[in-house]
C-alpha positions in Angstrom: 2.5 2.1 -22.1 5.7 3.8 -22.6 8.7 2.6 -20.1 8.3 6.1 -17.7 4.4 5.5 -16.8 5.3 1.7 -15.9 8.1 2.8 -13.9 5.9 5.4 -12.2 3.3 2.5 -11.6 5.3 0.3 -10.1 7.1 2.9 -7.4 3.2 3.7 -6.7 2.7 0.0 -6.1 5.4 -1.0 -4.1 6.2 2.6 -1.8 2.2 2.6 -1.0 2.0 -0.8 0.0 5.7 -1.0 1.7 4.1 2.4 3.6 1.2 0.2 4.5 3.3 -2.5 5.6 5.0 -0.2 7.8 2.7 1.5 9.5 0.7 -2.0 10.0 3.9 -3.1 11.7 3.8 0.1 13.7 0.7 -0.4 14.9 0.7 -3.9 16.0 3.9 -2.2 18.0 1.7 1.0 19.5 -0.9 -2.0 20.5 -4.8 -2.0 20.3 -6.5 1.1 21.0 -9.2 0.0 23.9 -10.4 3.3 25.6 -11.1 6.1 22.9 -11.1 9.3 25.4 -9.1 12.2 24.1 -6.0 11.2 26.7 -6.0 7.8 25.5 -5.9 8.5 22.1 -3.4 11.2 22.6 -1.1 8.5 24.4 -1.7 6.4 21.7 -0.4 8.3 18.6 2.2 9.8 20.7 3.5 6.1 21.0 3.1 5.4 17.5 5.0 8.9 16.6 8.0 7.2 18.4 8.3 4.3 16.5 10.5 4.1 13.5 8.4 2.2 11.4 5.6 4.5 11.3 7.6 7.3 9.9 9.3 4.8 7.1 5.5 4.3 6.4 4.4 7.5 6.5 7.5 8.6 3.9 6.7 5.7 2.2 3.4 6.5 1.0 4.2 10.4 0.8 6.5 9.0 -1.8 3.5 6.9 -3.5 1.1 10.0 -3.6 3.3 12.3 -5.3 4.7 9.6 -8.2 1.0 9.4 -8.5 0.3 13.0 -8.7 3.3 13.3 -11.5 2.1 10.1 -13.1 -1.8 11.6 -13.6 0.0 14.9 -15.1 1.1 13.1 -17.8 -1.1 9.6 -18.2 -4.8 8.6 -18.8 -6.4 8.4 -15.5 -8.4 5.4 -17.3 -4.7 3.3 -17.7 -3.2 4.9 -13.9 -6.4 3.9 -11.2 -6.9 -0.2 -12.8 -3.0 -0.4 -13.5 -2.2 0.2 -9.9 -4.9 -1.9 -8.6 -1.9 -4.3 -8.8 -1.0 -3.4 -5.7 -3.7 -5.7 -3.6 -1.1 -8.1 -5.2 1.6 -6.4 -3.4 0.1 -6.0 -0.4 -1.5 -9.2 -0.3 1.8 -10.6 -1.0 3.0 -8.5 2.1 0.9 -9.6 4.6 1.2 -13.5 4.1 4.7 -13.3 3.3 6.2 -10.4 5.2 3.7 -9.5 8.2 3.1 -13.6 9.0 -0.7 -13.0 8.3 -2.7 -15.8 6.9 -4.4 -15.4 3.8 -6.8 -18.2 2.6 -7.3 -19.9 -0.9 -10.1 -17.3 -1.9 -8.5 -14.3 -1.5 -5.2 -15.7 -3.5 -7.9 -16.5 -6.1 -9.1 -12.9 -6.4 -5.7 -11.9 -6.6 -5.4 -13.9 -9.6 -8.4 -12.4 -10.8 -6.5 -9.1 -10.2 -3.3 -10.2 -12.0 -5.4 -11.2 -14.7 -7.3 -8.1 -14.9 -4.1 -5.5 -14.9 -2.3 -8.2 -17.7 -5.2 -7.5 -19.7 -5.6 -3.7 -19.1 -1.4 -3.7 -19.8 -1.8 -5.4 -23.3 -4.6 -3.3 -24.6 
């Protein structure tokens, strides 16, 4: 894997998941969605559309489609889609650590699975 595709992975990994992040935060912000008429849902996203956070996510992962879009021009698609499956690490990462959220012991054992699946896709 030369040093440009690994570069390009990890600013798809960590802008997509940051723009997750975000807009997660956003949307705790905004607050649950209980009525889903057309004027409450309008309401809603208009809230959202005021909230900083959503537009860092939103430029966020704008920034993580098109790496990946430049990434596939020039990689194997077979390398790109398991190589950034490292970023349920990220975001897993994000949520316990960052967002507060609890994550139990199995789903920090599949990330391991995870980690040890992109290690081994990263050495071949």
């Amino acid at each position: 894997m030369s040093l440009r595709t690994a570069l390009f992975i990890g600013i798809i990994v960590l802008t997509g998941q940051g723009g997750d992040i975000a807009l997660s935060v956003a949307m705790k912000q905004t607050g649950e969605v209980k009525s889903f008429t057309p004027r409450n849902l309008a309401r809603t996203i208009g809230r959202s559309f005021q909230i900083g956070w959503m537009w860092l996510g939103i430029g966020l992962m704008a920034v993580a489609f098109f790496s990946l879009l430049a990434l596939l021009s020039w990689a194997n698609v077979s390398l790109v889609v398991p190589a950034t499956a490292s970023s349920y690490i990220v975001g897993t990462m994000g949520a316990q650590f960052l967002l507060g959220e609890h994550v139990d012991k199995t789903r920090w054992i599949g990330v391991l699975i995870v980690c040890i699946g992109v290690a081994i896709l990263c050495a071949a």
